[in-house]
PDB file with one MODEL, atoms N, CA, C and O in Angstrom:
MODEL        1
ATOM      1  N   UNK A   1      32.737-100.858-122.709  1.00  0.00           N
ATOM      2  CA  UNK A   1      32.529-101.571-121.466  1.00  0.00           C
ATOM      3  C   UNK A   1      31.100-102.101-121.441  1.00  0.00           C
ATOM      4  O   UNK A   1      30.176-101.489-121.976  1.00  0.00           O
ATOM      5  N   UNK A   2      30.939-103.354-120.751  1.00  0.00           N
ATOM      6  CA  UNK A   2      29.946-103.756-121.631  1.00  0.00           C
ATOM      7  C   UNK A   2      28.673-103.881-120.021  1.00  0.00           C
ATOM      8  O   UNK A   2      29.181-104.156-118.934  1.00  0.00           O
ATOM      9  N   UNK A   3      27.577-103.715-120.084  1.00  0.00           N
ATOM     10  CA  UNK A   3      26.966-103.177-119.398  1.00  0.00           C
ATOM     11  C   UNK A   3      26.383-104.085-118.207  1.00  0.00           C
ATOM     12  O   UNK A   3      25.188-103.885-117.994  1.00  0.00           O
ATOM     13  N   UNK A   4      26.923-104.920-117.496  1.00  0.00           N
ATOM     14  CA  UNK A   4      26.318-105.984-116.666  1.00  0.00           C
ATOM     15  C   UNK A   4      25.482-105.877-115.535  1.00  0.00           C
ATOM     16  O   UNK A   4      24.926-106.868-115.063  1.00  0.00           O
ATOM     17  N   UNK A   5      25.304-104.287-114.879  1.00  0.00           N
ATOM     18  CA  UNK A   5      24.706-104.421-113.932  1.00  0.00           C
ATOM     19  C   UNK A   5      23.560-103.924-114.163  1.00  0.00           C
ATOM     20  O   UNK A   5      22.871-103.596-113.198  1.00  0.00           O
ATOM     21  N   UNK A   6      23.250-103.810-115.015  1.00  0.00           N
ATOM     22  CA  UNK A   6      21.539-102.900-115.361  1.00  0.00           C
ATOM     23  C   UNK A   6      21.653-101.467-114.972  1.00  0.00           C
ATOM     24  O   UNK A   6      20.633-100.956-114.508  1.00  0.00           O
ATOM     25  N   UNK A   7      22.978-100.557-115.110  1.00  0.00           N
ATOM     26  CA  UNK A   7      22.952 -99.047-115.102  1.00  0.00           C
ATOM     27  C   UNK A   7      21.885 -98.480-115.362  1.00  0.00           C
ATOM     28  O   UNK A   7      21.238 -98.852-116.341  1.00  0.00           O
ATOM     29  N   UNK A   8      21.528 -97.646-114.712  1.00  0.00           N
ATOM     30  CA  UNK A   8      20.243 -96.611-115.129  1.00  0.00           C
ATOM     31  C   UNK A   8      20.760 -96.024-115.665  1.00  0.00           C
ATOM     32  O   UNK A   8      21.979 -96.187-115.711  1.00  0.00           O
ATOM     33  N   UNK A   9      20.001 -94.772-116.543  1.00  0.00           N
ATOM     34  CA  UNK A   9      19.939 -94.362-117.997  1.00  0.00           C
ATOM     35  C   UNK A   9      20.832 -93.245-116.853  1.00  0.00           C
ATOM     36  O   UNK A   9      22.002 -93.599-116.709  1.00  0.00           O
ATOM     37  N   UNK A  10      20.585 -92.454-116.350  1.00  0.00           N
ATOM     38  CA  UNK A  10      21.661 -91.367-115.367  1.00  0.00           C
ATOM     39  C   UNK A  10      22.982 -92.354-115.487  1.00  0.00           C
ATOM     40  O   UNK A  10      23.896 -92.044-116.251  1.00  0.00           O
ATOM     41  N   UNK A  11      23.020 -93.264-114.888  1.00  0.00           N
ATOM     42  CA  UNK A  11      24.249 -93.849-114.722  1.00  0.00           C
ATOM     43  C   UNK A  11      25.185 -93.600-116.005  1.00  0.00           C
ATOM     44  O   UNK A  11      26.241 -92.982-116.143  1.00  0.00           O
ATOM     45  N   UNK A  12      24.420 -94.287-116.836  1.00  0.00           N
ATOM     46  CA  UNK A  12      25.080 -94.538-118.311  1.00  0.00           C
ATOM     47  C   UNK A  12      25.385 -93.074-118.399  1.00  0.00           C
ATOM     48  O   UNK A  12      26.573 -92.870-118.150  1.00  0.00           O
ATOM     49  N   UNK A  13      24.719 -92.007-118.666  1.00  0.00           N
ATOM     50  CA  UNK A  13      25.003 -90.741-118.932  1.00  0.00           C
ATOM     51  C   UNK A  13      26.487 -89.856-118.501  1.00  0.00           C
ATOM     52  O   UNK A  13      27.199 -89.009-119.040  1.00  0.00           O
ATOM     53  N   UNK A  14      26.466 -90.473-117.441  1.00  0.00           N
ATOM     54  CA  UNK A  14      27.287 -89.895-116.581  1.00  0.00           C
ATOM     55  C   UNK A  14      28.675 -90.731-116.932  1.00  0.00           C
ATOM     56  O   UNK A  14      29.681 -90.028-116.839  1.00  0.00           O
ATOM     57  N   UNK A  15      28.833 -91.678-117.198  1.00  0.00           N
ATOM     58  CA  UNK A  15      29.876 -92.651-117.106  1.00  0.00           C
ATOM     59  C   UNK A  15      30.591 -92.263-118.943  1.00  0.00           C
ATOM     60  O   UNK A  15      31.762 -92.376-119.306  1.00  0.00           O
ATOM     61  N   UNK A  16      29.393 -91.810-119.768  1.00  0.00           N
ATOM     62  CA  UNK A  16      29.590 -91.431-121.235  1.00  0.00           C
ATOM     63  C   UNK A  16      30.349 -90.154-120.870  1.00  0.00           C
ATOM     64  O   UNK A  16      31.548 -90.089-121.142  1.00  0.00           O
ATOM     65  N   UNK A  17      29.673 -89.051-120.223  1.00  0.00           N
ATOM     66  CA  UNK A  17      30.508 -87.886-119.921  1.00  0.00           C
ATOM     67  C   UNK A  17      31.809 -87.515-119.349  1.00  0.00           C
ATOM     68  O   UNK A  17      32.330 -86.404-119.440  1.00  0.00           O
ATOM     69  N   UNK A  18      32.396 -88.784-118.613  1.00  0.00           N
ATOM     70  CA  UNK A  18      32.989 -88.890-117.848  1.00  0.00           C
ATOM     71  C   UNK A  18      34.247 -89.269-118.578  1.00  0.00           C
ATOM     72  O   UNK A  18      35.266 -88.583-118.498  1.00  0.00           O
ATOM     73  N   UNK A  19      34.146 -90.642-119.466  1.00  0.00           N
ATOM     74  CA  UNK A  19      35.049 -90.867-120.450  1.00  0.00           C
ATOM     75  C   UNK A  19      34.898 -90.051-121.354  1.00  0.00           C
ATOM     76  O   UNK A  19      35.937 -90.260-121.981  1.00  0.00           O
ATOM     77  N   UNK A  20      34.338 -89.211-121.939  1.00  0.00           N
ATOM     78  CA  UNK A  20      34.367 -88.380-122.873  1.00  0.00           C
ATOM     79  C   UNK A  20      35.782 -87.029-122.491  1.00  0.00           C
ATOM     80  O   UNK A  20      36.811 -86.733-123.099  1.00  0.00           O
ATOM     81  N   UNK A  21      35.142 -86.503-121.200  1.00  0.00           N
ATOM     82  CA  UNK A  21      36.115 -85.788-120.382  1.00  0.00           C
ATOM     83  C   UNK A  21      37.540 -86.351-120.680  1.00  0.00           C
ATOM     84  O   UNK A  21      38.339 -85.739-121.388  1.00  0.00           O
ATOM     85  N   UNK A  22      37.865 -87.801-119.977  1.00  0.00           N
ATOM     86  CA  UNK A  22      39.205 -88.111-120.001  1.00  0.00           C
ATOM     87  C   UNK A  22      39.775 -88.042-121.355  1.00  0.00           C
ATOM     88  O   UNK A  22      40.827 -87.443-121.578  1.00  0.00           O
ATOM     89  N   UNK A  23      38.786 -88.922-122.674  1.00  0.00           N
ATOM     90  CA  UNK A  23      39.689 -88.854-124.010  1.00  0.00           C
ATOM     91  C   UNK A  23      40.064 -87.783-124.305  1.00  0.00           C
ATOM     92  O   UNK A  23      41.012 -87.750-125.089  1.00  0.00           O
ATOM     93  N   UNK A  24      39.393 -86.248-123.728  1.00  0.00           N
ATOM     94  CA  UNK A  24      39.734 -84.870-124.676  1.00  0.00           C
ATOM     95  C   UNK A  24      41.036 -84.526-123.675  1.00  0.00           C
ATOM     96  O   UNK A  24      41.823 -83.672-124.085  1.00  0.00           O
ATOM     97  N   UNK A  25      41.175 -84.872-122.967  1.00  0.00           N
ATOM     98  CA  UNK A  25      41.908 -84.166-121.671  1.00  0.00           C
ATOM     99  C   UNK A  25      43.482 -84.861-122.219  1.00  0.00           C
ATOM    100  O   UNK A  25      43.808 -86.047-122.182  1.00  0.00           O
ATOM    101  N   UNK A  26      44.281 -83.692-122.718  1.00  0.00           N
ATOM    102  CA  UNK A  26      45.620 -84.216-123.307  1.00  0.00           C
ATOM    103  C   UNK A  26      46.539 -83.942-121.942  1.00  0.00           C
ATOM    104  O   UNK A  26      47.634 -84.499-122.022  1.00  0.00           O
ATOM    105  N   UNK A  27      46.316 -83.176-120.663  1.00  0.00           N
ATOM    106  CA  UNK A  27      47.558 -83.235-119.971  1.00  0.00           C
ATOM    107  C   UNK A  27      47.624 -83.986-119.218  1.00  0.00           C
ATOM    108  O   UNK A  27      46.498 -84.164-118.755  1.00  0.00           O
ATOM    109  N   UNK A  28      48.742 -84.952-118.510  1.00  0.00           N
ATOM    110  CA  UNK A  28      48.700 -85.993-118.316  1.00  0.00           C
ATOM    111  C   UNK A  28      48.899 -85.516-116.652  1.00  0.00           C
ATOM    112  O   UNK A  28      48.867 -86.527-115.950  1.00  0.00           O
ATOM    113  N   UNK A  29      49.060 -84.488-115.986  1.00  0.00           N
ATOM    114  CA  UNK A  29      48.993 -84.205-114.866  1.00  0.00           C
ATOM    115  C   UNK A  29      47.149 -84.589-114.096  1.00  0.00           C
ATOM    116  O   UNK A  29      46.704 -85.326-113.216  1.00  0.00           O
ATOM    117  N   UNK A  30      46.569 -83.541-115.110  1.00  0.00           N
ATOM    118  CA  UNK A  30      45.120 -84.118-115.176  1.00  0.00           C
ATOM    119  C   UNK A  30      44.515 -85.146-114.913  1.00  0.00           C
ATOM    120  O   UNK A  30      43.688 -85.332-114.021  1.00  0.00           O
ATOM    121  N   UNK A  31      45.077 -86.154-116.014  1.00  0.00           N
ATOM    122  CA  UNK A  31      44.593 -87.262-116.076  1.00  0.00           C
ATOM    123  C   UNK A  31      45.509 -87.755-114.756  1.00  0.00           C
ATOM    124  O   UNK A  31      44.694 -88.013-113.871  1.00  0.00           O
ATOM    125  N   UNK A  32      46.399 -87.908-114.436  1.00  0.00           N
ATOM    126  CA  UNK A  32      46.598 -88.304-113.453  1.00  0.00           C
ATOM    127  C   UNK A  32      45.800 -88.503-112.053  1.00  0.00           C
ATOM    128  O   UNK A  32      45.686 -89.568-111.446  1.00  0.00           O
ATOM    129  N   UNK A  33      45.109 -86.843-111.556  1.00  0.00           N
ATOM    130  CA  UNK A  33      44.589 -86.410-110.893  1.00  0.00           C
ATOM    131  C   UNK A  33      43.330 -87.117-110.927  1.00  0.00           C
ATOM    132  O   UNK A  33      42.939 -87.521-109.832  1.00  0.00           O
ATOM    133  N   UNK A  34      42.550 -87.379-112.005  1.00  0.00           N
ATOM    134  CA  UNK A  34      41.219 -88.236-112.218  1.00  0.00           C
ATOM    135  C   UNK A  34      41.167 -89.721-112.235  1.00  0.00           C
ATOM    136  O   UNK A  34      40.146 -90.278-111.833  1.00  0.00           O
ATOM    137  N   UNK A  35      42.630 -90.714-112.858  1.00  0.00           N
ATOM    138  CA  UNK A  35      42.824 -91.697-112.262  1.00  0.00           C
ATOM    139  C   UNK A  35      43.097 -91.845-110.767  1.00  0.00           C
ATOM    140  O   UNK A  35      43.035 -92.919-110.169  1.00  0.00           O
ATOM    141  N   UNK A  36      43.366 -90.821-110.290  1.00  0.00           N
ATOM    142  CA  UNK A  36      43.519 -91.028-108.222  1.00  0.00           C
ATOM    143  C   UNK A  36      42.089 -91.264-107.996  1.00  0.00           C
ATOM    144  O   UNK A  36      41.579 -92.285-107.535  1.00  0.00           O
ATOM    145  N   UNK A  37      41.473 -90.119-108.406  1.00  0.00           N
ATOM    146  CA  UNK A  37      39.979 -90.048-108.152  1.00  0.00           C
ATOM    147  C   UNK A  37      39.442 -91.419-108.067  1.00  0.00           C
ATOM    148  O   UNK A  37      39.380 -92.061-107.019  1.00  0.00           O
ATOM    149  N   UNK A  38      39.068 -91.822-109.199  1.00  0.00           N
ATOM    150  CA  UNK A  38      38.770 -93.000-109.846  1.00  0.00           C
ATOM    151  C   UNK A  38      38.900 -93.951-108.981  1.00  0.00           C
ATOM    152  O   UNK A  38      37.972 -94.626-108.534  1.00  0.00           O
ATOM    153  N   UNK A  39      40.418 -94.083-108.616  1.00  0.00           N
ATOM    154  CA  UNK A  39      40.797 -95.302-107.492  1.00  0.00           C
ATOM    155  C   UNK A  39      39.920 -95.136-106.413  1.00  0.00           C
ATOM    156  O   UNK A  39      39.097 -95.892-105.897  1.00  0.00           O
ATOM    157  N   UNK A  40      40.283 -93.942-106.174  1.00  0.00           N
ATOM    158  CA  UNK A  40      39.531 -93.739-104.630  1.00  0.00           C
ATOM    159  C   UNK A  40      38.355 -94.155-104.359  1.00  0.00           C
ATOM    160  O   UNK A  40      37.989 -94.737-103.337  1.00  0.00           O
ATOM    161  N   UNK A  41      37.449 -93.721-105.714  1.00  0.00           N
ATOM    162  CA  UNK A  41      35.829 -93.558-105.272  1.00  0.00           C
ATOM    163  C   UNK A  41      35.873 -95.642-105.484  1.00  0.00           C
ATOM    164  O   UNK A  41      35.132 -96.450-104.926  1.00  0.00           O
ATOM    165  N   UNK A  42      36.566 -95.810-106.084  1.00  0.00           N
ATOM    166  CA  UNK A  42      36.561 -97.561-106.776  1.00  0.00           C
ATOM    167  C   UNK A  42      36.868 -98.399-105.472  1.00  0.00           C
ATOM    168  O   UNK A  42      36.160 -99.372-105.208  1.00  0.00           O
ATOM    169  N   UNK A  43      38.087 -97.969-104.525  1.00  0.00           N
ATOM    170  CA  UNK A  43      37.985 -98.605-103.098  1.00  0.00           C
ATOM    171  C   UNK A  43      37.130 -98.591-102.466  1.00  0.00           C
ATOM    172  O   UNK A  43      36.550 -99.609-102.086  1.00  0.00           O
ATOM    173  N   UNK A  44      36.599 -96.651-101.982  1.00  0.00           N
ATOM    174  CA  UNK A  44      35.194 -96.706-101.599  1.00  0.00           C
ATOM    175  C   UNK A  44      34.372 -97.332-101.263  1.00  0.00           C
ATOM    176  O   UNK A  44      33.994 -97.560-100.114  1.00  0.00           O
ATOM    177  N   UNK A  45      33.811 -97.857-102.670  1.00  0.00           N
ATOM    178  CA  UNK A  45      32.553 -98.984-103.455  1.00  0.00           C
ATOM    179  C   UNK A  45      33.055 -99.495-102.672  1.00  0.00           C
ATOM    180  O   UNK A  45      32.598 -99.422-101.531  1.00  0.00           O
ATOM    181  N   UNK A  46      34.292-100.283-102.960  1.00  0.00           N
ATOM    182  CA  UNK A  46      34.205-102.056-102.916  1.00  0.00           C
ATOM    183  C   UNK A  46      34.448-102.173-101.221  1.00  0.00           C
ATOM    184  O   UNK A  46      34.326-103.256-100.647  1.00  0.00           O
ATOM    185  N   UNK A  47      34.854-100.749-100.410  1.00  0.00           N
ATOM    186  CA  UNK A  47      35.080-101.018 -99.085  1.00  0.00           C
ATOM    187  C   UNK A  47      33.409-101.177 -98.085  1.00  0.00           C
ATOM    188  O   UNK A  47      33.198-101.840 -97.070  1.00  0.00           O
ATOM    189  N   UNK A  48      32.544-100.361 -98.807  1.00  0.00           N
ATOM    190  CA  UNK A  48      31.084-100.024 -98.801  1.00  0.00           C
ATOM    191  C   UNK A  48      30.378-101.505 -98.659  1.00  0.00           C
ATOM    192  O   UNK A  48      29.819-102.015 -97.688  1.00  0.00           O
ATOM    193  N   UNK A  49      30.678-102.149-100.370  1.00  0.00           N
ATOM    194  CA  UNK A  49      29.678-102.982-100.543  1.00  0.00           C
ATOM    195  C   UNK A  49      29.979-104.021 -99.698  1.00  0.00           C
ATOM    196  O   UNK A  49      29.037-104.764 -99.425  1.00  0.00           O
ATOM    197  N   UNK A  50      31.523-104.374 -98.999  1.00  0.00           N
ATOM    198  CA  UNK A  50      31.917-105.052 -98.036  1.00  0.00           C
ATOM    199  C   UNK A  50      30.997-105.253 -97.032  1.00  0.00           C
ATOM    200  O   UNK A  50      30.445-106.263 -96.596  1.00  0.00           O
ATOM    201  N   UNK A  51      30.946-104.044 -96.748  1.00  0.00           N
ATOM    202  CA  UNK A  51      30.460-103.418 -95.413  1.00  0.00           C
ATOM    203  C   UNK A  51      28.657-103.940 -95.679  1.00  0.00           C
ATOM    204  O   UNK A  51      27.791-104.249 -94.861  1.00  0.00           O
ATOM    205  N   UNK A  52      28.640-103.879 -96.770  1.00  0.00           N
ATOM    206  CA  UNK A  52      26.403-103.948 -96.782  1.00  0.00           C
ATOM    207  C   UNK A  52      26.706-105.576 -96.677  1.00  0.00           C
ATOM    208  O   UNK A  52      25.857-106.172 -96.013  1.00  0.00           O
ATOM    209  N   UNK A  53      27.513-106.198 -97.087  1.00  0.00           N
ATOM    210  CA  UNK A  53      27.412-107.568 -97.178  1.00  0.00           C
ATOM    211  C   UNK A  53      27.668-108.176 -95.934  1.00  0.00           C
ATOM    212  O   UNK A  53      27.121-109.267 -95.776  1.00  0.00           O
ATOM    213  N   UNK A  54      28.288-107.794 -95.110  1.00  0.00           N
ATOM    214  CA  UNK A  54      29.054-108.511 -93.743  1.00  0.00           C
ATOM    215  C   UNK A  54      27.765-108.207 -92.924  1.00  0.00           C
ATOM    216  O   UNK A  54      27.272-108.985 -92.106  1.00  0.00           O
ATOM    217  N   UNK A  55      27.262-106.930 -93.258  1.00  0.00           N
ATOM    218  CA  UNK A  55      25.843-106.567 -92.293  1.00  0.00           C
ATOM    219  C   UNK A  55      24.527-107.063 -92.703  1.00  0.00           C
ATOM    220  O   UNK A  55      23.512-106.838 -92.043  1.00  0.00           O
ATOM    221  N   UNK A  56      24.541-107.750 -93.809  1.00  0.00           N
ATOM    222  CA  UNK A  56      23.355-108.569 -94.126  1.00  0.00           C
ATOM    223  C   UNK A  56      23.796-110.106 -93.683  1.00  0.00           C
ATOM    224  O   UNK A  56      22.902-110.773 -93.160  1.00  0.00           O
ATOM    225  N   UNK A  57      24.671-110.522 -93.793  1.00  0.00           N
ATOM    226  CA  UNK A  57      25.243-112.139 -93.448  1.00  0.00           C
ATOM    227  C   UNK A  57      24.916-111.937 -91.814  1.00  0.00           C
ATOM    228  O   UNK A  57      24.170-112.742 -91.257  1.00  0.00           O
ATOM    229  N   UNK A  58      25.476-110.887 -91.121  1.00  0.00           N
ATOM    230  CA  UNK A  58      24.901-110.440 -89.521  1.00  0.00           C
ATOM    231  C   UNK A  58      23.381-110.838 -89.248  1.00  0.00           C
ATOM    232  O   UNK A  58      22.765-111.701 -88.623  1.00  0.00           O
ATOM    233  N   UNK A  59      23.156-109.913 -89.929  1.00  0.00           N
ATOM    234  CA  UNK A  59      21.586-109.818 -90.191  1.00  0.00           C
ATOM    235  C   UNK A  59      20.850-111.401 -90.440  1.00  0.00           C
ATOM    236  O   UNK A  59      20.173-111.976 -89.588  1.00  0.00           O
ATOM    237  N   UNK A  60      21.052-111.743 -91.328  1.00  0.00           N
ATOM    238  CA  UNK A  60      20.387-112.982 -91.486  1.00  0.00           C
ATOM    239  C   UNK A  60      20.778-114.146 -90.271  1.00  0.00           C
ATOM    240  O   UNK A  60      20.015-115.070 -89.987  1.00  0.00           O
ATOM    241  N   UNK A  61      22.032-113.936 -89.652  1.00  0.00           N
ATOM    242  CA  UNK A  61      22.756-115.471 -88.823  1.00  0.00           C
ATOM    243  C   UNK A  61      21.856-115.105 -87.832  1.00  0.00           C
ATOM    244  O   UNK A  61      21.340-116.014 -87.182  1.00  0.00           O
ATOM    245  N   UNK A  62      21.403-113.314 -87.455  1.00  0.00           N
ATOM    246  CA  UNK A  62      20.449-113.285 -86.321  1.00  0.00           C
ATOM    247  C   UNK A  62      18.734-113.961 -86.451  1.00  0.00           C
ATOM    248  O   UNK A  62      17.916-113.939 -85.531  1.00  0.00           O
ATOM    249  N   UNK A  63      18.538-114.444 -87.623  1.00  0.00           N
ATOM    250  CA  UNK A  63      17.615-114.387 -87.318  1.00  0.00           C
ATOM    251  C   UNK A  63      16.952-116.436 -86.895  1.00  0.00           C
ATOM    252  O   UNK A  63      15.808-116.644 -86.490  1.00  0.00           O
TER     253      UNK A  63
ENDMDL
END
């Protein structure tokens, strides 16, 4: 995956450990359980960064 947002070196670390976890992980109940995850925290974000963006477009029309 190729690196576009300028990850910090934690980031990267964590994201290496993370897929590392899933490739060893043979039961597929598991993996199941960590693709939910995944989704979740992935809506999250994108419900979040929604949210910083609609409140900066606010932000700026006020000024």
């Amino acid at each position: 995956m190729e690196n576009t947002l300028g990850l910090s070196l934690g980031q990267k670390f964590e994201m290496e450990r993370i897929s590392r976890a899933i490739d060893s992980e043979a039961d597929p109940t598991v993996l199941r359980g960590i693709a939910k995850q995944l989704l979740n925290a992935w809506q999250t974000q994108k419900a979040a960064t929604s949210w910083v963006i609609k409140q900066q477009i606010s932000s700026d029309s006020n000024i």
